[in-house]
matplotlib code that plots the C-alpha trace (Angstrom):
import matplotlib.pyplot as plt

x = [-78.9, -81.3, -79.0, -80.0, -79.2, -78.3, -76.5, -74.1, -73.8, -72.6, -70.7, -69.0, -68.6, -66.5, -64.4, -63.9, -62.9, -65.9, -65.8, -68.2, -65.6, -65.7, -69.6, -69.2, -66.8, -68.9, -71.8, -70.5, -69.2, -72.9, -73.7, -70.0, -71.3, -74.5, -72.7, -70.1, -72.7, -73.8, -69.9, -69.3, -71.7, -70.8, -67.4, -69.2, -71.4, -68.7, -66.3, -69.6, -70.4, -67.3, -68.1, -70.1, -72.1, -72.8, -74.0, -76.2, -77.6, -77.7, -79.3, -82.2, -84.7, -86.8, -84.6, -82.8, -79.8, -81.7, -83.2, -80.1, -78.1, -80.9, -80.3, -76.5, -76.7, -79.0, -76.6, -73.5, -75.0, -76.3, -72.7, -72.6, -75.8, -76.1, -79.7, -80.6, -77.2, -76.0, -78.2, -81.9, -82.4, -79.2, -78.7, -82.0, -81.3, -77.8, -79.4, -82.2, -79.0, -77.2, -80.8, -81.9, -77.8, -78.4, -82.0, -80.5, -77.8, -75.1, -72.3, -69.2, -67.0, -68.4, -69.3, -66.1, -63.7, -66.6, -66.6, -62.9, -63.3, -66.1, -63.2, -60.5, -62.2, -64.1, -60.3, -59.2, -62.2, -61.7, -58.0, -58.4, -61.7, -59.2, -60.5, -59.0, -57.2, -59.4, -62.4, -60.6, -60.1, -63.5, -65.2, -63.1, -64.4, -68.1, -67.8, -66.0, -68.9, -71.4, -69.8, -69.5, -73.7, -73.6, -71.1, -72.9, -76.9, -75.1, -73.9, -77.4, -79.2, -77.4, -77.3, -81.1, -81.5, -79.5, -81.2, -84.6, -84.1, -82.0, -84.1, -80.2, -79.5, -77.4, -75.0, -74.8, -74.6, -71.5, -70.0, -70.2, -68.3, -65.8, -65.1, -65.5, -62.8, -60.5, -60.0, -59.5]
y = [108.7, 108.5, 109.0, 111.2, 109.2, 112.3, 114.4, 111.0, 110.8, 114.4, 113.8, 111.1, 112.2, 114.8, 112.7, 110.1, 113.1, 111.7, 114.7, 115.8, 114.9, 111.0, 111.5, 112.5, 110.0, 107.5, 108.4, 108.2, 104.6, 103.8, 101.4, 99.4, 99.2, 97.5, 95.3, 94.1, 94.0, 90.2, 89.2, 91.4, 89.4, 86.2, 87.0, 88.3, 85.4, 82.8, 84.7, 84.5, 80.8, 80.1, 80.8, 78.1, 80.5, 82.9, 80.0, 79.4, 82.9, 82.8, 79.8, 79.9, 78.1, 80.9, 82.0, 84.4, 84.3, 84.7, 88.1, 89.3, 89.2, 90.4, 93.5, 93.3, 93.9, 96.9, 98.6, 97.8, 99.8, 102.6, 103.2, 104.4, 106.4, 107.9, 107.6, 111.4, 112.7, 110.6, 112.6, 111.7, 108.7, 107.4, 107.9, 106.2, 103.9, 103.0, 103.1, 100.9, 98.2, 98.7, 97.8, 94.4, 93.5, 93.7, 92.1, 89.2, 89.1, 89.5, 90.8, 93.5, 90.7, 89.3, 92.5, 94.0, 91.3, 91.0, 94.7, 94.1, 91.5, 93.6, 96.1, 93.9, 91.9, 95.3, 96.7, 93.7, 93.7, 97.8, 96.8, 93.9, 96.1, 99.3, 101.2, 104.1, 104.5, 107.4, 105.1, 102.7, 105.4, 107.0, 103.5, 102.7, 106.0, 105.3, 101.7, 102.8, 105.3, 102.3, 100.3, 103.0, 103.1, 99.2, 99.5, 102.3, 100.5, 98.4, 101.1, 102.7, 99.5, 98.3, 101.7, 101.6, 98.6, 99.1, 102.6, 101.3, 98.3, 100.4, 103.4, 104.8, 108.8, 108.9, 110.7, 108.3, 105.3, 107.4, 107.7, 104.1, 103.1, 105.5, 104.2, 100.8, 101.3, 103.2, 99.5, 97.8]
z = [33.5, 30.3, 27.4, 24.8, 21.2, 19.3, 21.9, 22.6, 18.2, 18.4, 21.5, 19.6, 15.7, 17.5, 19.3, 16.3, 14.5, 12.0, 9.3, 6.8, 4.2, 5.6, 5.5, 1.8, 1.0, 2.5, 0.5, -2.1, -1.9, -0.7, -3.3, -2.2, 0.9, 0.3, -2.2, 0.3, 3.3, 2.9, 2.4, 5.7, 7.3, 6.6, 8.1, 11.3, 12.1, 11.2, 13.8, 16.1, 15.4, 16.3, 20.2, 21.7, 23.6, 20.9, 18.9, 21.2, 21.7, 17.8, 16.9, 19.2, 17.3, 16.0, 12.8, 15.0, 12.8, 9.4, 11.0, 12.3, 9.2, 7.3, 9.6, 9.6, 5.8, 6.7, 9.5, 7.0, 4.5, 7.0, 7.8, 4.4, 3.7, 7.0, 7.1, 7.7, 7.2, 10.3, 12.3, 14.6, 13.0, 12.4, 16.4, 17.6, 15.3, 16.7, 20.1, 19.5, 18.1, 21.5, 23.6, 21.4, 22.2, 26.0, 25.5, 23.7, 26.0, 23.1, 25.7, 25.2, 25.4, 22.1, 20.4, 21.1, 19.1, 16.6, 15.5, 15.1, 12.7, 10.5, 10.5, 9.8, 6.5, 5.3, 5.4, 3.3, 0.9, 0.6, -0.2, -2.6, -4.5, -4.8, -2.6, -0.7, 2.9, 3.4, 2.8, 5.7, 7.7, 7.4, 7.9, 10.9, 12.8, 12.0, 13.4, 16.4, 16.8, 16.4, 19.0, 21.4, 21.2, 21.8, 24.6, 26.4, 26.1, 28.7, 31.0, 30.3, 31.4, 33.9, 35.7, 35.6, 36.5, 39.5, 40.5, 40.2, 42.5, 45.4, 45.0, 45.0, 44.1, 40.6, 42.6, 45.3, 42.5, 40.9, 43.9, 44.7, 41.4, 42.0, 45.1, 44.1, 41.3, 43.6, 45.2, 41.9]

ax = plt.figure().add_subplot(projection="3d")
ax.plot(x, y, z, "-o")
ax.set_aspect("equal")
plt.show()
């Protein structure tokens, strides 16, 4: 069940709909990315802050929080440049994101509503700086694409966690969940 970080980006840029004319229209607006990344952030971690166990996960002592918006600013802005043309990198990048959110314990019921609020204030900032719907629109896909990589680290990790342990065929774990959510 190893997923393969740039067969699942390509999997998902086509299912987004994530075109090269959003890649070039992100580029260009590279340097409004970067500028609006720290306010982006501090929307993020107040919505975060604001959950008693997030603040916990997030203020663990050991400048957690300083590090992670330092690399919040740095995602933000990847969204933009692409890294390689959103490409190798940009997908074991996004990858790598997903696997230090299931390390830290940072679970789809938080990252879920806080992605929506990165998309919700960067629509109102793209609004209030002038900024176009196709910008919005192209923005929205890219994040959606960046969630889907935190949202499947789990299914990734949990899966082989699970198969290790039992010693279970990946068909026979398959089958289990299908059955399982047959009785759902």
């Amino acid at each position: 069940m190893a997923l393969e970080p740039h067969t699942f980006l390509s999997t998902l840029i086509k299912r987004a709909g994530f075109t090269d004319e959003d890649k070039a229209l992100l580029k260009s607006q590279a340097d409004w990315g970067l500028q609006a990344a720290p306010d982006m952030a501090d929307h993020f971690y107040a919505y975060l802050g604001r959950d008693e166990e997030m603040s916990r996960i997030l203020n663990d002592g050991n400048e957690r929080t300083h590090r992670l918006r330092e690399t919040f600013v740095e995602w933000f802005h990847e969204m933009f440049t692409g890294m390689d043309n959103w490409s190798d990198a940009y997908a074991n990048r996004r990858w790598k994101i997903g696997l230090v959110h299931v390390r830290i314990g940072i679970g789809p019921q938080h990252v879920v509503p806080a992605m929506a609020t990165v998309v919700h204030e960067v629509g109102k900032r793209l609004k209030n700086d002038g900024k176009s719907e196709e910008l919005k629109d192209a923005l929205g896909r890219i994040c959606m694409i960046d969630l889907a990589f935190i949202e499947q680290a789990y299914i990734e990790v949990s899966s082989a966690a699970v198969l290790q342990e039992t010693g279970w065929s990946e068909a026979l774990f398959r089958r289990l969940i299908a059955t399982g959510a047959k009785t759902m």
